[in-house]
N, C-alpha and C positions, 0 to 999 in steps of 0.2 A: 616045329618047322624042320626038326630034325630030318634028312634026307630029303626032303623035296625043295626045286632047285626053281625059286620065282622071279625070272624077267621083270627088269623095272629099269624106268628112264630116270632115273634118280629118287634120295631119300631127303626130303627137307621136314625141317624141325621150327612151329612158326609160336610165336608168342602174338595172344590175340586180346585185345581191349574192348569190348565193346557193349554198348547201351541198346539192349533191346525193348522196343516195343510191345509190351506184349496182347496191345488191340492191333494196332495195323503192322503188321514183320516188312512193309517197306518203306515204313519211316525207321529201321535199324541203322542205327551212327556206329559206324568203326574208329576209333579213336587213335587204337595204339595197334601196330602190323608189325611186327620184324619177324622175319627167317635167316635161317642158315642153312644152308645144301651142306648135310653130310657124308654122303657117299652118291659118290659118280654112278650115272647109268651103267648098270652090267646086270649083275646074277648075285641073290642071296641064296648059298647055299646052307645055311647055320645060323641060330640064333647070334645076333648082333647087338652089341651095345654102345652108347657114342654116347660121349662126354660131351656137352655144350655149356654154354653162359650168353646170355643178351645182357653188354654191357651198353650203360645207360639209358636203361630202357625203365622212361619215365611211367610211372603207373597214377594219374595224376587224382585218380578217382577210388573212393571206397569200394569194397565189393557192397550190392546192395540187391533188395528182392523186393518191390511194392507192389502195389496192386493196375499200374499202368506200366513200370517203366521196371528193368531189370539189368542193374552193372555187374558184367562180370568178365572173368579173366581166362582164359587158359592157354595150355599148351596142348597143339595139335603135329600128331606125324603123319605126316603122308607118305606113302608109298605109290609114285607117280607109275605107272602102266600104261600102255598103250591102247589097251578097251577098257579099264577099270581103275579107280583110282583105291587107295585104299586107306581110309583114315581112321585117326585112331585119336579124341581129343582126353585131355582131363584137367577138370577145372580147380583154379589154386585161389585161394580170397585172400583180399587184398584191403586192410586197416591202416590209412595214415594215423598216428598215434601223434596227438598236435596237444600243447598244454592247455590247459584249463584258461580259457579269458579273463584277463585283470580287470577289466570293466562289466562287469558280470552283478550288476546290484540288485535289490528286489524289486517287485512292482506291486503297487498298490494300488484301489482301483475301489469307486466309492461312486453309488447311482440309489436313486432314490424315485421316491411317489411323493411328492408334494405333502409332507411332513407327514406322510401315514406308516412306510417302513423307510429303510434304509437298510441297501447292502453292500458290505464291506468285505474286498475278497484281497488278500495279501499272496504273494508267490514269493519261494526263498531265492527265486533267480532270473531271468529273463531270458537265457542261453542254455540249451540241453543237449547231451548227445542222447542217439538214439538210445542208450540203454539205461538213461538216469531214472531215478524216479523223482517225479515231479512230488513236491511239498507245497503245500498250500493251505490256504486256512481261510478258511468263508462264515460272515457272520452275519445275521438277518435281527435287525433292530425292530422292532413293533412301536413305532411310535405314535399311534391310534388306536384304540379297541372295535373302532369301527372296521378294521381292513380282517380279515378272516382269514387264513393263509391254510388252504387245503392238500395242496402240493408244492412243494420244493425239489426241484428237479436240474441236477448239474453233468455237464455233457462235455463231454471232451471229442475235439474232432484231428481227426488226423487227416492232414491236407496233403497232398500229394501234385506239383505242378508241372508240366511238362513243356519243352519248348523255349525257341527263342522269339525273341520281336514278336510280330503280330501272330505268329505262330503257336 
């Protein structure tokens, strides 16, 4: 930018929160908004650098990326213009680091065929964050020689829910 001299009605610096949609972009939820105006309307003649902070500026949500719904964070500069605006964002993620649940016990879980098998499936916990790996332990009893079991087939789904109320 060295030598060239850009007209602008102000430079704000915005810290941005927000939950995107990414089927319909106008059901997009803005969460968290702050700016700070760092330099008054005039003239940059020179590269510029501005020192800020957004104090208490609550971030209340994980960064996160699924296959409906997308949180994330950033900070964006504007350079406000009178025919152009000129923006410039870059995205920062954002981990609340929260302790491990005391009430975190396993679950067991036992269904059957009318005394022909029985299946017994045990988990080391009932509570996961996104990057645990689930432990688990699945056991299929034959308690008939008449039942004939061809496949055994276990599925894990990853649910995704979006919305409040009836929404």
């Amino acid at each position: 930018m060295k030598g060239k001299n850009v007209e602008h009605s102000g430079v704000r610096i915005e810290c941005v929160g927000i939950v995107e949609n990414l089927q319909d972009q106008n059901r997009n939820s803005t969460f968290l908004q702050m700016w700070k105006d760092v330099e008054p309307p005039g003239n940059l003649t020179e590269n510029s650098n501005y020192d800020f902070e957004f104090l208490r500026c609550e971030k209340l949500h994980e960064s996160y990326h699924g296959t409906i719904v997308r949180v994330r964070y950033y900070i964006n500069v504007v350079i406000n213009r009178s025919y152009q605006k000129i923006n410039k964002e870059a995205e920062f993620i954002v981990q609340n680091i929260t302790p491990e649940p005391e009430n975190n016990k396993c679950l067991m879980m036992k269904m059957g065929l009318q005394e022909g098998m029985q299946v017994s499936m045990e988990l080391a916990s009932v509570k996961y964050h996104l990057n645990d790996c689930i432990l688990a332990k699945v056991q299929f009893h034959r308690l008939s020689d008449r039942i004939k079991i061809k496949l055994i087939e276990l599925t894990l789904i990853r649910r995704e829910t979006v919305g409040t109320g009836v929404n």
